[in-house]
C-alpha positions, 0 to 999 in steps of 0.5 A: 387533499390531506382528508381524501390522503387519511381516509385512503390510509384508515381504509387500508388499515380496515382491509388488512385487519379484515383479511387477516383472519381469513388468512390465518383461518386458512393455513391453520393460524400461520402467515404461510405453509412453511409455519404451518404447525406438524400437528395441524398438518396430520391427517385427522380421519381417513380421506375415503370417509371424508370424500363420501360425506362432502357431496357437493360444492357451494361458491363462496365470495371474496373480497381480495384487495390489489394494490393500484399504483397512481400519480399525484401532484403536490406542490412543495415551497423551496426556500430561496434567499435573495441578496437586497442592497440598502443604502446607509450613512455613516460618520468618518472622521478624518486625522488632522494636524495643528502645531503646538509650541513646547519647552523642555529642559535638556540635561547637559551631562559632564564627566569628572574625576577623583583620586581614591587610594585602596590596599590590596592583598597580594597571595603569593604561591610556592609548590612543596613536595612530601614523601609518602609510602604506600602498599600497592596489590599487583595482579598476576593472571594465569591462563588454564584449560579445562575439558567440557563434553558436549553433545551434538546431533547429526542428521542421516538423510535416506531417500525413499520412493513412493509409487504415483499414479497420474493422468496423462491426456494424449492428443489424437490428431486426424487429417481431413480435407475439404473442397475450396474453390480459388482463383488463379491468374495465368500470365502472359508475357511479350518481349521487348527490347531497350536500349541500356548503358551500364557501366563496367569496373576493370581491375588495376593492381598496385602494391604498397607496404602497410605497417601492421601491429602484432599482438604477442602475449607474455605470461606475468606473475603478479600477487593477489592479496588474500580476502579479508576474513572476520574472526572472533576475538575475547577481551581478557577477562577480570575478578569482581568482588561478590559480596553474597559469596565473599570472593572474587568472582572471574567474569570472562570479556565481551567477544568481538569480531576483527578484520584479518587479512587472509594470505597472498596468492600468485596468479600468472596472467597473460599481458599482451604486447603489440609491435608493428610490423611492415608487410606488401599489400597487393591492392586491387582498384576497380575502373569504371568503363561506359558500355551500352547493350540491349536489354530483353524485358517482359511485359506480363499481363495476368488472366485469372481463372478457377481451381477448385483444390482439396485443402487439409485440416485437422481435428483433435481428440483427447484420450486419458491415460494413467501411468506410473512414477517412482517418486523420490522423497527424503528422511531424516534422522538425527544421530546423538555424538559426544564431544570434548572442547577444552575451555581456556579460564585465567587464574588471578593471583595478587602480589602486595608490592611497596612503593614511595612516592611525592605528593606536590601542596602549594602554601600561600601568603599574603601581602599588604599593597597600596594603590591609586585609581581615578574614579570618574563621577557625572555631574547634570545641568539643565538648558531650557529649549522651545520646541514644535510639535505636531498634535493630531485631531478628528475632523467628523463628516458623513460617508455613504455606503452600500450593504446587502440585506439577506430575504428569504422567501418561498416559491412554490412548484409542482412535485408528481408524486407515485403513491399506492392504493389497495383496490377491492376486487371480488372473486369467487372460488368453490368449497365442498359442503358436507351438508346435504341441503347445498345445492350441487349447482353453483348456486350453493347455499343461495338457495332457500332451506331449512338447513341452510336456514338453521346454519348448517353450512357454517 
């Protein structure tokens, strides 16, 4: 199968090569038309001349190659992995337990004490004061103002108009009608009569009083406190040391915003106040009376019949119309204004100022003081005692167990695979000969000649 599968392959290679040249020799070197080079596609001579010198056809054999679809049947090995179980031996050793006899010595610890004698150093502090004078410099702030004139834009808005054109579609609806047949039901009725109770409700009339609430309203003036406002607030600024300029340098304070609460406003509203009232309410109670009458009733039965009617409907069509609008735009222009603020800036000037003042410094000295202590200490006997203890050894014996042991084996299957093929086809097709010794029938150059002989339809 892998020879037949090579050598189909090797003779699709021999064809393509040996179809290419045809193919390239004619369309002038390219794979297709559009490649075609402009210069091999001009004309080389005049049409009239070339017509007159082809004076007949001859047939010319070609082998195509078409391209055959066929099923074929492989077979493929799938790999499958089988779970084997084998039985295995293996030692387990099992902890047991032997008392063993021991001795051990315990201490015995016991706490005594000794009398030490030490001296200590006792400080003794008292608080003095003495009197220093010293120069303070007070500042003195001085709030000023001073112009600045700033420039602010002013916008102007115009409103202008622009002709538009738009496109209206207006419908135009017209009334048709067409001839519908229906069916209708006549009816026909029969009276008779039954014998009905129905009941009757006469009217009694009673009064009793009914004690009523009555709202009336009364103007109240009350105060609403004013909305909370923020405003922005500047912290006093101060004067900084600049060494580059050797001067107090005035640096202003940070802004920040505060609640303010705005002013109260009266508002008078209307409060309602109920009182009870008593009025005579005519009540009217209804009293039911059993009576009994005849009632006439109808017994319909519906016989249908057929009208034909004319029943109206409406088409609509579309017509453009094109209408004018004046539609309004705005511009804007911005309008340069000077103006003036003026701008608060504070002014430091510093006052020197003596002052004394009492400074606290504590003294201390010391005195010798004797003391006692007890100084505990432990003193250690040893007791010998026997003890028992468990001591833990193996036992060996043989455990069997169960594991699983991975195979892999291939199994085969049949696999239709499509494959394709090129096969050779002959056709014919006719080619002018400019040569006088081709044969105007469709022999062409199959004929014996001398000039065919010679090559001269090549």
């Amino acid at each position: 199968m892998k020879h037949t599968m090579w050598g189909s392959a090797l003779a699709t290679l021999l064809v393509v090569a040996g179809w290419a040249p045809n193919v390239e020799a004619g369309l002038c070197g390219a794979h297709r038309y559009n490649c075609c080079p402009t210069p091999a596609c001009a004309p080389c001579g005049d049409y009239s001349h070339a017509k007159s010198c082809c004076t007949g056809y001859r047939t010319v054999k070609e082998v195509v190659y078409d391209r055959q679809e066929y099923c074929e049947n492989i077979t493929v090995y799938d790999r499958c992995c089988e779970k084997i179980p084998v039985t295995c031996h293996r030692t387990v050793y099992d902890t047991c337990y032997k008392d063993v006899c021991y001795t051990v010595c315990k201490p015995c610890y016991k706490t005594c004490y000794r009398t030490c004698c030490y001296q200590v150093r006792m400080p003794h502090y008292q608080t003095c004061y003495r009197t220093v004078n010293c120069t303070i410099r007070k500042p003195c702030y001085k709030t000023c103002y001073r112009n600045v004139c700033y420039t602010t834009c002013k916008p102007c808005y115009k409103t202008c108009y622009r002709d538009c054109c738009y496109t209206v579609r207006k419908p135009c609806y017209k009334t048709c009608y067409r001839t519908v047949c229906c069916t209708k039901y006549r009816t026909e009725s029969k009276t008779c009569y039954r014998d009905c109770c129905y009941t009757v409700c006469k009217p009694v009339t009673t009064t009793h009083c009914v004690d009523c609430v009555v709202n009336e309203y009364k103007t109240v003036t009350k105060t609403v406190p004013g909305p909370v406002v923020y405003k922005c607030v500047q912290k006093p600024g101060k004067y900084v040391w600049d060494a580059s300029s050797c001067c107090c340098v005035y640096k202003p304070g940070r802004c920040h915003r505060v609640k303010c609460q705005g002013c109260p406003r009266t508002v008078c509203c209307k409060v309602c106040c109920p009182k009870v009232v008593q009025k005579q309410v005519t009540c009217t109670r209804m009293v039911p009376e059993v009576c009994h009458k005849k009632v006439p009733y109808t017994v319909c039965c519906r016989i249908p019949y057929t009208v034909s009617k004319q029943v109206p409907y409406t088409t609509c069509s579309w017509t453009c119309e094109t209408k004018h609008r004046r539609v309004p735009y705005t511009t804007c222009t911005m309008v340069r204004q000077c103006c003036t603020k003026k701008v608060p800036y504070t002014v430091c000037n510093w006052t020197c100022q003596c002052i004394t003042k009492k400074i606290p410094y504590r003294t201390c000295h010391y005195t010798c003081e004797t003391r006692t202590k007890q100084i505990p200490y432990t003193t250690c006997s040893y007791v010998k005692e026997c003890r028992t203890r468990k001591v833990p050894y193996c036992v060996p014996r043989q455990e069997c167990y169960t594991r699983y042991v991975t195979k892999t084996k291939c199994v085969p299957r049949c696999v239709t695979v499509k494959k394709t093929r090129c096969v050779p086809r002959v056709v014919c097709r006719k080619v002018p000969c400019c040569n006088p010794c081709c044969d105007p029938c469709d022999n062409g150059c199959d004929t014996a000649c001398e000039g065919c002989a010679d090559g001269g339809c090549n």
